[in-house]
C-alpha positions as CSV (number, residue, x, y, z in Angstrom):
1,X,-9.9,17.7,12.0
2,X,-8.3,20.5,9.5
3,X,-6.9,18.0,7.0
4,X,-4.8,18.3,3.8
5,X,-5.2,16.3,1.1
6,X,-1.6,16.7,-1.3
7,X,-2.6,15.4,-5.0
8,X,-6.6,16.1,-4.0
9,X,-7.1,16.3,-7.7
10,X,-6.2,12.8,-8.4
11,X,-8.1,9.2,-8.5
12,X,-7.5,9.0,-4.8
13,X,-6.7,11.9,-3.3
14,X,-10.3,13.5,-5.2
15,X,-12.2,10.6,-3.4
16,X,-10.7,10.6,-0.3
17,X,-10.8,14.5,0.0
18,X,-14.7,14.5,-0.7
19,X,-15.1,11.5,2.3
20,X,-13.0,13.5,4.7
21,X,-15.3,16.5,3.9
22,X,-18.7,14.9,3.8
23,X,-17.1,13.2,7.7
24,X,-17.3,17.0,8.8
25,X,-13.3,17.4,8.8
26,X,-12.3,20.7,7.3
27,X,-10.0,19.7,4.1
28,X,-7.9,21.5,1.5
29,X,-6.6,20.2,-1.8
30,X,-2.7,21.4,-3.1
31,X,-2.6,20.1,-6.1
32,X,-0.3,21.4,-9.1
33,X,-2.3,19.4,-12.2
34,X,-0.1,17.1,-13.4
35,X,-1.7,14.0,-13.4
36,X,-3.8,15.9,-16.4
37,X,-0.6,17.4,-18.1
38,X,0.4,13.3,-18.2
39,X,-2.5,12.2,-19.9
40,X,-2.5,15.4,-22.4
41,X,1.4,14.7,-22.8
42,X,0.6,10.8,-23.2
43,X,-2.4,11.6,-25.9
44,X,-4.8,9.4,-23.7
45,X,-7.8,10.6,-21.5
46,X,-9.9,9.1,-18.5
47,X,-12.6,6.8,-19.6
48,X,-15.0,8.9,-17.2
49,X,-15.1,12.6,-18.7
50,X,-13.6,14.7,-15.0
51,X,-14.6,18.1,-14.9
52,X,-11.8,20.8,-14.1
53,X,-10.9,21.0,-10.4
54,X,-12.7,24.4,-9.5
55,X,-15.6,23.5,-11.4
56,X,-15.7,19.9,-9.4
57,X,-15.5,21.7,-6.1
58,X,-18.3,24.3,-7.0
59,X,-20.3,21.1,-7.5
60,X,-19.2,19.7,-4.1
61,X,-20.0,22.6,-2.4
62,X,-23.6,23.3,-4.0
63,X,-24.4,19.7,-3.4
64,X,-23.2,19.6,0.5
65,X,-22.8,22.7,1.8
66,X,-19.2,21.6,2.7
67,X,-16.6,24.1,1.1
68,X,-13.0,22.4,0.3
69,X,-10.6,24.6,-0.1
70,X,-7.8,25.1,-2.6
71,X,-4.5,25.4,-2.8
72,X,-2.5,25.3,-6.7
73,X,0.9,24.4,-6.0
74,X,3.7,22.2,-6.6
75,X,5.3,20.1,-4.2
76,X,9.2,20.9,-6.1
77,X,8.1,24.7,-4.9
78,X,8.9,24.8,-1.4
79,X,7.7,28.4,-1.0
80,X,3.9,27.6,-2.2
81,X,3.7,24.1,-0.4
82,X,5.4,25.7,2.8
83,X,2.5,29.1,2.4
84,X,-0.2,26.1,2.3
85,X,1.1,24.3,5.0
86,X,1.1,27.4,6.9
87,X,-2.2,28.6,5.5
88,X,-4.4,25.9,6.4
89,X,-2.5,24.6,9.3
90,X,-3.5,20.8,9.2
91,X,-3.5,18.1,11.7
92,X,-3.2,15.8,9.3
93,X,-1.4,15.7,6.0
94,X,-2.4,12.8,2.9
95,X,0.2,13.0,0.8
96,X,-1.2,11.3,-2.5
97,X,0.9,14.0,-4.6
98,X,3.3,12.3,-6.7
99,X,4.2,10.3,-10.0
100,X,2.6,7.1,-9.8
101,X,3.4,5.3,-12.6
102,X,5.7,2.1,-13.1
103,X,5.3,2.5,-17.0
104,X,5.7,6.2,-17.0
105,X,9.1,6.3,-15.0
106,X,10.3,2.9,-17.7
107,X,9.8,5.1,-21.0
108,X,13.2,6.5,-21.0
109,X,16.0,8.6,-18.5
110,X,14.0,11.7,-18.8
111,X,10.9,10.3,-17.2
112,X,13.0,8.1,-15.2
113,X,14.9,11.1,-13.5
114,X,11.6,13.1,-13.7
115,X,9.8,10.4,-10.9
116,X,12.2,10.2,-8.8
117,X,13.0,14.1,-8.7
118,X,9.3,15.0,-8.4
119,X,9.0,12.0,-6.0
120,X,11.9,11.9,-3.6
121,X,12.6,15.9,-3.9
122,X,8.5,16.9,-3.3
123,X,8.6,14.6,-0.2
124,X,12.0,15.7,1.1
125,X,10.2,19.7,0.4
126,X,6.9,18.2,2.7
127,X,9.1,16.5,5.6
128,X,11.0,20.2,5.9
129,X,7.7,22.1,5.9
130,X,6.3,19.8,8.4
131,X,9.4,19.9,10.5
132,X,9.6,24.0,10.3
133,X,5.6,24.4,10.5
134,X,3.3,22.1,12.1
135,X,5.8,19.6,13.7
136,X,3.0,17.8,15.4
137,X,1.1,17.0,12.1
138,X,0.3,13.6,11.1
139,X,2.0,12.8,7.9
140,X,0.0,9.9,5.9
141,X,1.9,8.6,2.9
142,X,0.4,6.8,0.1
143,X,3.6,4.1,-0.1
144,X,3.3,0.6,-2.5
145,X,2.9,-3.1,-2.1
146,X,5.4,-2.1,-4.9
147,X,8.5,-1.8,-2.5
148,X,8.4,-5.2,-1.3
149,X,8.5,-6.4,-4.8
150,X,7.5,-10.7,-5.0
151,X,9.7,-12.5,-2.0
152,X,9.6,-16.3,-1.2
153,X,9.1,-15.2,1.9
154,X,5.8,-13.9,4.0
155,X,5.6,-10.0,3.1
156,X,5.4,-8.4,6.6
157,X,3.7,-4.8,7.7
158,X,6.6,-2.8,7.0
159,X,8.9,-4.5,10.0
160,X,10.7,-8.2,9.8
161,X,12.3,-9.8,13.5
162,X,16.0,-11.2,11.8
163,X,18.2,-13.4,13.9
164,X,21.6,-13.4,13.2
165,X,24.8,-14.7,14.3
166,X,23.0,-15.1,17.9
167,X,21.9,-11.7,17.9
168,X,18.2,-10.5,17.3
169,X,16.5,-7.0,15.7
170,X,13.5,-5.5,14.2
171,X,14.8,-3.8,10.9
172,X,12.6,-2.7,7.9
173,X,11.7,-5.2,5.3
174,X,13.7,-5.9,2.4
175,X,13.0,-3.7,-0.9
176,X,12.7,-5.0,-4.3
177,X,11.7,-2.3,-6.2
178,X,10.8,-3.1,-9.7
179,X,10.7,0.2,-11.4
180,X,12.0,3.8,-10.8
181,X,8.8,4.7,-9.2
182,X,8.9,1.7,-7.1
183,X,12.6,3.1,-5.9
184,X,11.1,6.2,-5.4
185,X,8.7,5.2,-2.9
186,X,11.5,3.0,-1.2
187,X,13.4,6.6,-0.9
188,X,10.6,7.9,0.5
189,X,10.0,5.7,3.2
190,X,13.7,6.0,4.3
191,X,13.4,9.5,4.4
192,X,10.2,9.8,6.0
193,X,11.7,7.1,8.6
194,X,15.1,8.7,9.2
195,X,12.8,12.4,9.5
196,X,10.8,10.3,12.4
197,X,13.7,9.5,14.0
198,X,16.1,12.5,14.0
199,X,13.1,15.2,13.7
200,X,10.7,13.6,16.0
201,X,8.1,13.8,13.3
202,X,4.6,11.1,13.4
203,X,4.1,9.5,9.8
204,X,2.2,6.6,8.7
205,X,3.4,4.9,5.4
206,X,0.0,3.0,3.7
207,X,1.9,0.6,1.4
208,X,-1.2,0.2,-0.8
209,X,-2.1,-2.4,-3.3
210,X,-4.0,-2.0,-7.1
211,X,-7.0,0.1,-6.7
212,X,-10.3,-0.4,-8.4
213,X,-13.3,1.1,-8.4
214,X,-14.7,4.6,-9.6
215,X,-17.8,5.1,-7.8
216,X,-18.2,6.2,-4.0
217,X,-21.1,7.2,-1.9
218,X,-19.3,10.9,-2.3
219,X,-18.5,10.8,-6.1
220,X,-22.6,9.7,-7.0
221,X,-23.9,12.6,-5.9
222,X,-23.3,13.9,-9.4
223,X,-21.8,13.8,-12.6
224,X,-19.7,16.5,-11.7
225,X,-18.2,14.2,-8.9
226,X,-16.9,11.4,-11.2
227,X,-14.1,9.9,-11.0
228,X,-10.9,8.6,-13.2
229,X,-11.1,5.5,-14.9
230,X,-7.8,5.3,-16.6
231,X,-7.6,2.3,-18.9
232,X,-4.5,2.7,-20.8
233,X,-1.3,0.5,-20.6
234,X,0.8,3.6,-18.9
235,X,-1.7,5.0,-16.0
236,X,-4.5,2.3,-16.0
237,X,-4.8,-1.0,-14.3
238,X,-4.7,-4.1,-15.7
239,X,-8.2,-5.2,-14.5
240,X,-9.5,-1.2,-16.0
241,X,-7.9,-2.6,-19.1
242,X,-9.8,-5.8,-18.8
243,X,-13.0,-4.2,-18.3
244,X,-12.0,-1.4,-21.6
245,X,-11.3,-4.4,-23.5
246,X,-14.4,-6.5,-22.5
247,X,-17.1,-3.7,-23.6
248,X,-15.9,-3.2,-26.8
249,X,-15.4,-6.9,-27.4
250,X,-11.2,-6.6,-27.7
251,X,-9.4,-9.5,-26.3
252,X,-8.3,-9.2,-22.6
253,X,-4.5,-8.5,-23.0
254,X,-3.0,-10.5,-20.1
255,X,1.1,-9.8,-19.6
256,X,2.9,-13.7,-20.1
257,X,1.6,-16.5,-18.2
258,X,-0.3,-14.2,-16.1
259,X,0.4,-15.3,-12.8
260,X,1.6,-12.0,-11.8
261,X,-0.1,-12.1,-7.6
262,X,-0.5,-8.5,-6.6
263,X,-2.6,-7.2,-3.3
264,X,-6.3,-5.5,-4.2
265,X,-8.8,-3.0,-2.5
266,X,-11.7,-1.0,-3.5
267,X,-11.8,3.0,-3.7
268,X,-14.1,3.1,-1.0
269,X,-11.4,0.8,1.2
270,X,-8.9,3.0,0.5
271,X,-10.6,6.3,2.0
272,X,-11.6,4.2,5.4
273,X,-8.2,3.3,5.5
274,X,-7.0,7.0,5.5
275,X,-9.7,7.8,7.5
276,X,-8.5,4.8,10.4
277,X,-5.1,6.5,10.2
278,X,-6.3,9.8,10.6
279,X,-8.6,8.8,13.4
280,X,-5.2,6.8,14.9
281,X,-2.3,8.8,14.5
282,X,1.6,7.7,15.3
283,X,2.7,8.5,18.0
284,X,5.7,11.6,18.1
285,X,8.4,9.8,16.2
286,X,7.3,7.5,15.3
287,X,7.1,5.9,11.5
288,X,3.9,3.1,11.3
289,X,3.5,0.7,8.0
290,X,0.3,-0.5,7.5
291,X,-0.2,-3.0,4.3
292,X,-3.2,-1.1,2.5
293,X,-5.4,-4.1,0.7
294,X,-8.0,-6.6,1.0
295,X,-7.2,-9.5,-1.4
296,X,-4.5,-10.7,-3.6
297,X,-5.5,-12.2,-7.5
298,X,-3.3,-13.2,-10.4
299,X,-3.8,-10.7,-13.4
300,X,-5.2,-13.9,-15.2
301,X,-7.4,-14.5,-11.9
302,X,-9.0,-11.2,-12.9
303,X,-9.1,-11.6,-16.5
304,X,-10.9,-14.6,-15.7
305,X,-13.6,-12.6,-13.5
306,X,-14.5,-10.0,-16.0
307,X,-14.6,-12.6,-18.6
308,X,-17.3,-14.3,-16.6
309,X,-18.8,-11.5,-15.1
310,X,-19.0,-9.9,-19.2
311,X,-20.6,-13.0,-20.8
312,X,-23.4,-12.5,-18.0
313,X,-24.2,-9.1,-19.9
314,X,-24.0,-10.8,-23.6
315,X,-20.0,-9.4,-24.1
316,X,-17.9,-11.8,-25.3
317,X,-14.6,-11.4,-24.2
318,X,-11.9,-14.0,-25.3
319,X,-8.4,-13.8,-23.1
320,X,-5.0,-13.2,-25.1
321,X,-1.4,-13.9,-23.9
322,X,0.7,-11.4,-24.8
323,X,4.6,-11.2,-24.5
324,X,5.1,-9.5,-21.1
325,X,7.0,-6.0,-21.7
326,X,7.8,-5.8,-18.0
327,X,11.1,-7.7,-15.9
328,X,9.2,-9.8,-13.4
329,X,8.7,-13.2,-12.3
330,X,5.3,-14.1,-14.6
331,X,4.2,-16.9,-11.6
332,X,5.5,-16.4,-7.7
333,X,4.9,-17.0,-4.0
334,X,3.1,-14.4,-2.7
335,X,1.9,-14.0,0.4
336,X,1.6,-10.3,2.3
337,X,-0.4,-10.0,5.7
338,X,-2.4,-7.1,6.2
339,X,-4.1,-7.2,9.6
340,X,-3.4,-3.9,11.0
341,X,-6.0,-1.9,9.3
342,X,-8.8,-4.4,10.3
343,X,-7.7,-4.2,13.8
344,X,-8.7,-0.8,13.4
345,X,-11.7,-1.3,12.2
346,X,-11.6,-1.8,8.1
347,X,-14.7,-3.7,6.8
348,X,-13.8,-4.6,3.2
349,X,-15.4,-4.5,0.1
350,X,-14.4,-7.4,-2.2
351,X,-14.1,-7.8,-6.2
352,X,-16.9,-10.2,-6.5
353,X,-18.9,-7.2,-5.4
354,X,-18.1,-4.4,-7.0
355,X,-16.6,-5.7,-11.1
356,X,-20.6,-4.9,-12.6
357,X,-21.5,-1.9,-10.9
358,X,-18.2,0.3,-10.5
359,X,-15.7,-1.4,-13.1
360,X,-17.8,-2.7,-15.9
361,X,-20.9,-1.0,-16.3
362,X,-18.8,2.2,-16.2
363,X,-16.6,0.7,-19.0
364,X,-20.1,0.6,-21.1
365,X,-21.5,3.5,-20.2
366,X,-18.3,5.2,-21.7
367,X,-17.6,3.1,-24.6
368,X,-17.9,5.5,-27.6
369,X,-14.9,7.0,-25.2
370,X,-12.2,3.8,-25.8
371,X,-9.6,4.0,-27.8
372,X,-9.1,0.7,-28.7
373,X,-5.0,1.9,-29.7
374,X,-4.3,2.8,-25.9
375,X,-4.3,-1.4,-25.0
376,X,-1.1,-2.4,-26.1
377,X,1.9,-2.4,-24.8
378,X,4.4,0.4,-25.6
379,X,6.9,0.7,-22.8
380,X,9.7,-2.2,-22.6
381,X,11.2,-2.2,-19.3
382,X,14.3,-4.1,-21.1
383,X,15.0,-0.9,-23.4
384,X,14.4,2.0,-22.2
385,X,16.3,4.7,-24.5
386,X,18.0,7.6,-23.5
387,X,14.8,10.6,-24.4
388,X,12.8,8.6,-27.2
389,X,10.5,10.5,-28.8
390,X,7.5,8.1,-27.5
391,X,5.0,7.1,-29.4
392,X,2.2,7.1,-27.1
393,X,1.2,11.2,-27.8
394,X,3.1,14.3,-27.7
395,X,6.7,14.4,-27.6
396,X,8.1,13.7,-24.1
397,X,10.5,16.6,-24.1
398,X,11.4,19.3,-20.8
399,X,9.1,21.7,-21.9
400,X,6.5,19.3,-21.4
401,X,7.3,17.8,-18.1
402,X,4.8,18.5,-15.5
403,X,6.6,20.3,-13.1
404,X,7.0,22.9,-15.4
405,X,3.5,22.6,-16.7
């Protein structure tokens, strides 16, 4: 298949754009850099040192034989997404391109408005192009676990059955969106549904849980291959932290109580997933939700596991309770089903499996890389000011906003 991969310079859209490749499918990468203007406006870098993209798909190229191509755009810029879309002429579109973090759009109303603008606009730009270009492409959208927020209710794929006043539907599930990135994938998937519907467009929304992991089959070829491993408290992942905290014997910050229950998968889960969708498109029309993980864990379920899975390798890593900057219910019923994707096929990798060879022996082998600084909390969802001069790196001011970058 001729397959773009939107954000292809990014933790998942650079593994999942090296998988498609090495599966034979011809793939291209649009990709504007702004996930590395973030960290450079932030002051923070990767754990894992990531060569620059051209330099990465020399290496790819040299190693496999299999060229991707490349395509520098931004999704805000109509005119250079719509010249890609044209250009390469997919069958399938990944979208992985947009702002992805909760903390990021929580620092104040600049970054706030910045998300959702770069979010809901880029998409909105992609669903046009699609529509006026390649009307039969398969749209794949990286959605979140996030939109669903923590019910006390079963967390359906995507769809709930309602009876009501004697009278019985299929609507969408209820969103509770806990953050201005969370809304803007909620926005998102109504446009993409409503652009199904009226348009007659085929899109498949993978509303994905926390990913871990930075090695794949594709990304050990070489050094040149690596991937992220963002451990900070605005990009990175609790259980990166965990693992960050754990090799340089810093206590494992866990948010409150730490009963926080969120959905999990591996790297190498979330290319197969893409890969099922691709290889199982929507029909014309049609707008498909698959819930994209494999298990769910508290955050103090995970601290728990590297903690163990540390002292095994002599680290000693003690577990703190810190106040929780975030608005969210610190212990909840949560339980999401996820069956679609291994109907398809999906065979899972699990936690137990993977914390030692792709999480924590990473987190050593880059240690003199830590800083130690990056593991506190900063953002406070309960007061967010209007433009603060953050204190995380460089000034967060327009000039420095990524779509500009």
């Amino acid at each position: 298949m001729r397959i773009a991969v939107l954000g292809g310079d990014g933790y998942c859209g650079w593994a999942t754009a090296l998988y498609l490749s090495k599966k034979g499918n011809s793939v291209a990468i649009f990709d504007s850099f702004a996930r590395r203007q973030w960290d450079y406006e932030l002051g923070v870098q990767t754990l894992t040192p990531i060569r620059a993209l051209p330099e990465r798909l020399k290496a790819w190229k040299r190693l496999t034989g299999n060229p991707i191509e490349l395509f520098v755009g931004d999704m805000i810029d109509y005119e250079s997404l719509a010249f890609a879309i044209k250009e390469f002429e997919p069958e399938a579109v990944v979208h992985f391109a947009e702002q992805r973090s909760a903390p990021y759009s929580m620092i104040d109303r600049r970054h706030a408005v910045f998300t959702q603008v770069n979010n809901v606009a880029g998409t909105l730009n992609l669903l046009f192009a699609l529509r006026e270009l390649r009307p039969d492409c398969h749209l794949i959208k990286l959605g979140t676990m996030g939109e669903y927020g923590t019910p006390n209710i079963d967390i359906e794929e995507g769809y709930i059955t309602i009876e009501h006043n004697g009278r019985r539907d299929v609507l969408p599930y209820p969103k509770q969106a806990g953050s201005f990135y969370h809304l803007s994938k909620v926005h998102d998937s109504h446009n993409i549904m409503f652009t199904c519907k009226t348009w007659g467009l085929r899109a498949t929304d993978l509303n994905q849980g926390v990913v871990y992991g930075t090695v794949s089959d594709e990304s050990a070829l070489d050094e040149a291959l690596i991937n992220r491993f963002d451990y900070d408290e605005v990009f990175g992942t609790a259980l990166n932290r965990f693992c960050a905290e754990a090799a340089v014997g810093h206590p494992l910050t866990v948010y409150g109580k730490g009963g926080q229950t969120r959905g999990f998968l591996d790297i190498r889960d979330t290319i197969r997933c893409v890969e099922i969708a691709c290889l199982h498109p929507a029909e014309r029309g049609e707008f498909r939700v698959f819930n994209q993980f494999t298990e769910q864990f508290t955050v103090l379920d995970l601290a728990r596991m590297v903690q163990t899975a540390a002292g095994k390798l002599g680290l000693k890593a003690e577990i703190d309770h810190l106040p929780d900057p975030r608005v969210e219910a610190e212990a909840h019923y949560y339980n999401a089903k996820n069956s679609k994707l291994i109907d398809l096929g999906l065979q899972p990798h699990f936690l137990s499996d993977a914390l030692l060879d792709s999480l924590i022996n990473i987190a050593i082998a880059y240690r003199d890389r830590i800083d130690s600084s990056l593991f506190m909390p900063q953002v406070n969802w309960r007061n967010p000011t209007n433009d603060r001069r953050h204190g995380l790196g460089k000034v967060a001011d327009a000039s420095l906003m990524p779509s500009e970058a």
